[in-house]
C-alpha angles and dihedrals in degrees: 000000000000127000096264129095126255113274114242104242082062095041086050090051096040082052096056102079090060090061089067092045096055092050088059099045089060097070092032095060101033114016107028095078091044088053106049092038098028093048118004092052100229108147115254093238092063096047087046094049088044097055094041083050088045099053099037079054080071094060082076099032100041104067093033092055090040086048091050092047083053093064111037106113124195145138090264092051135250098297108045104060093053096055091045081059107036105052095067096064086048101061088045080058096043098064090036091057103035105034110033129150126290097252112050138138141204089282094063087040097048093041094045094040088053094054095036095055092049089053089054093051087045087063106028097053099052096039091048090048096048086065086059093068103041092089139353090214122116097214094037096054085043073057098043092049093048082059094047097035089049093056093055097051083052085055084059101046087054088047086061105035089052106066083045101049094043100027113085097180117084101224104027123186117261090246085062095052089048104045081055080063093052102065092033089062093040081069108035104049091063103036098045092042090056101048089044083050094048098036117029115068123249088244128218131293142154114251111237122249088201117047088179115130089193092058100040096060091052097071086050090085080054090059103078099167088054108050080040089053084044097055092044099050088046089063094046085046097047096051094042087049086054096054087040101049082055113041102099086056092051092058099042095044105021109026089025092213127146123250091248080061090053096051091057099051089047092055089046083041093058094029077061100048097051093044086059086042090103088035093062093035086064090041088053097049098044096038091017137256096270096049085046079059102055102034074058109031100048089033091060084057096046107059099049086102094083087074098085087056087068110105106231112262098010116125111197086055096062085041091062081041101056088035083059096056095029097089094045089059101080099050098075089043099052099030105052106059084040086064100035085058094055086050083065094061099037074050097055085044089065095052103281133127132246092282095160088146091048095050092042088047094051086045089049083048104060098042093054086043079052087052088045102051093039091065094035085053102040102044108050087036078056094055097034090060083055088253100159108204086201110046146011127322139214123238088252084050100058094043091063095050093052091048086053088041107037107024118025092057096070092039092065085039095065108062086055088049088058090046100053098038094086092024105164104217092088129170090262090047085053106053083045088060097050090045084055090046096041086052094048080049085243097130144356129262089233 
C-alpha cells in the first residue's frame, strides 16, 4: 500500500459489516440467556454449561477457520471471499437462534448454538483480519478500528432504537425484542457485506511461505506481547460478560425499570461512546493504546457500584449512572483488535508468517471464551446463591446477585487491567519493528 490513508468512502464500507455485528452482539450478550432461562424455562445450569461447551467448541474452529482464511488465495484477495460465503449461513443461524419454536429443549439449544457460532466465526475472522491489512501503521490502524468500531456502536444504538420504534407495548417480551432483530439482520448482513466486497480494497499483505497450521501456531509461545495482550483482555472481557450476562436482571430486580427503560439508557449509553471516539483516538496515540484501554476498559468496572446508589424505580438515577459509563464504552471496542494487529508484525519479526487471520482468530477466541465463561460462571454462581430469574427472591438472594453483578466483575477485571497497564509493544516498538521488517523486504512502511 502506498503512504497515503484510507479514503473515507472505503473506510465507511469497510465499516458496514460491523453494523450488523453489532446488531447481533446486542441480544447475544444481554437478551439470549433471559430469554432461554426467563421464558423459555431452560435452567440456568444447562444454558451455562452449553455456552461454556459452545465456545470451548472455537478453540478447535477458530484457528482453523482463521488458518484457512490465511491461505485462500484469489484475485479479490484472502478476506472477501470468505465473508461473501460465509453470511449466508449466518443468517440461516441467526433465525434459528434467535427465533426457534415455542417448545424446545437443551438438545435444539446446544445444536443450534454449535453451527451458529461457526457461521459467525466464518465471518468475524476474516472481516477483523482484513482490517489488518488495510494498513501497517500504528495510528492508521488506530484510524481504520475507530471506523469499524464506530459502526459497530451504530449497530448498538439500532439495536436499541428498533424494539422501541416498532414495539407498541411498553415492556415487551424478549422474543419480541429478538424476533425485531431478526428482520433487522435479515437486511443489514447482505447489504452491508456487498457494499464492504465492491467498494473497500483488499488491502496489502505478504503471501506465506509456510500454510501449515501446525507451524504457525508454533511461533505463537515466541510472541510474548501477544499471549501477555490475550490474558489481560480476557480479564476486561470476562468482567464486562458477567455484568452483561446480568444486566436484564439488574433492571428488573435491582433498578426495577422496565425494558423499554433499558433500551433507552443503552442507546444514551452508546450516543455517548461514539461521540468520545475521537476523544479516546487522541488519548491512544499520545499514553498509548494499551494505557487508553485500561484507563476504559477497568474504569468502566469500576464504577458499576453506583448502582446500588439508584433509588429503585427511579429513572434519572440509573441515567447519571449510564452518562457516566457511557464514554468509557467505546474504548474496549476501538483499542483491542488495534493491538492484536501490531502483535502480527513483532510475530513475523521472530520468524512467522503473515498469519493476520491466525492472531485475529485466537483474539476472537479468547473474547468469545470471555462471553462464554461469563455466562457459565454467572449463571450457575446465580442459582447456586438461590437467585430465582422468574420469580421472587429472598434478601440473601439478592445479596448474592448484587455481589456477582456489581462486584466480581471488577475483581476478575483487575488483574487484566495490571497486565495491560506497561504492556511493551509501544507505538515507538512498533515503528522499530516495521522499519526491520521494511529493510529484510518482509512488509511495507504503509
Amino acid at each position: 500500500m502506498s503512504n497515503n490513508k484510507l479514503g473515507r468512502l472505503s473506510l465507511i464500507t469497510y465499516a458496514g459489516p460491523g453494523l450488523p455485528i453489532a446488531v447481533l452482539e446486542m441480544p447475544l450478550i444481554v437478551y439470549i440467556v433471559p430469554f432461554y432461562a426467563g421464558e423459555l424455562g431452560l435452567e440456568l445450569a444447562t444454558i451455562g454449561g452449553i455456552f461454556l461447551i459452545a465456545r470451548m467448541w472455537d478453540a478447535i474452529t477458530d484457528p482453523v477457520i482463521g488458518n484457512l482464511s490465511d491461505r485462500t488465495k484469489t484475485k479479490w484477495g484472502r478476506r472477501k471471499p470468505w465473508l461473501l460465503f460465509g453470511s449466508p449461513l449466518l443468517m440461516i443461524g441467526v433465525i434459528a437462534f434467535l427465533s426457534p419454536p415455542e417448545e424446545l429443549g437443551k438438545v435444539y439449544l446446544g445444536v443450534t448454538a454449535f453451527l451458529f457460532y461457526i457461521a459467525w466465526t466464518l465471518v468475524q475472522i476474516p472481516y477483523l483480519s482484513w482490517g489488518a491489512e488495510l494498513s501497517r501503521d500504528y495510528s492508521e490502524r488506530t484510524r481504520i478500528n475507530s471506523y469499524r468500531e464506530t459502526g459497530r456502536m451504530l449497530g448498538v444504538l439500532i439495536a436499541t432504537i428498533l424494539p422501541i420504534l416498532v414495539l407498541s407495548s411498553p415492556d415487551p417480551s424478549v422474543r419480541e425484542i429478538l424476533e425485531v432483530y431478526v428482520v433487522a439482520l435479515l437486511v443489514l448482513i447482505p447489504l452491508s457485506t456487498l457494499l464492504a466486497v465492491w467498494i473497500t480494497p483488499k488491502g496489502h499483505y505478504i503471501e506465506n511461505q509456510d500454510n501449515s497450521l501446525f507451524k504457525a501456531l508454533k511461533i505463537l509461545p515466541k510472541n510474548k506481547p501477544f499471549l501477555r495482550f490475550l490474558c489481560g483482555i480476557f480479564c476486561l472481557w470476562l468482567g464486562g460478560a458477567i455484568f452483561n450476562t446480568v444486566i436484564v436482571f439488574l433492571f428488573q430486580y435491582l433498578l426495577e425499570l422496565p425494558r423499554s427503560d433499558f433500551l433507552k439508557l443503552v442507546l444514551l449509553q452508546y450516543i455517548l461512546g461514539i461521540a468520545f471516539v475521537p476523544l479516546w483516538l487522541k488519548i491512544a496515540d499520545k499514553i498509548g493504546r494499551h494505557r487508553a484501554l485500561v484507563i476504559g476498559g477497568f474504569g468502566f468496572l469500576a464504577i458499576l457500584p453506583l448502582y446500588l446508589l439508584a433509588t429503585p424505580g427511579v429513572f434519572w438515577h440509573a441515567v447519571v449512572i449510564f452518562c457516566i459509563a457511557g464514554p468509557m464504552t467505546s474504548v474496549i471496542w476501538v483499542m483491542p483488535p488495534a493491538l492484536t494487529a501490531d502483535t502480527i508484525e513483532y510475530g513475523m519479526m521472530k520468524g512467522g508468517s503473515d498469519h493476520a487471520a491466525l492472531y485475529m482468530a485466537m483474539y476472537n477466541f479468547v473474547m468469545k471464551m470471555a462471553l462464554a465463561f461469563g455466562v457459565g460462571l454467572a449463571m450457575p454462581l446465580l442459582g447456586a446463591l438461590g437467585f430465582n430469574p422468574m420469580g421472587e427472591n429472598t434478601a440473601e438472594a439478592m445479596r448474592g446477585f448484587i455481589f456477582v453483578a456489581l462486584f466480581l466483575p471488577m475483581i476478575v477485571g483487575l488483574p487484566g487491567a495490571l497486565i495491560l497497564f506497561n504492556y511493551p509493544l509501544t507505538k515507538a516498538k512498533h515503528a522499530t519493528i516495521r522499519r526491520y521488517l521494511s529493510k529484510k523486504g518482509m512488509t511495507e512502511l504503509s
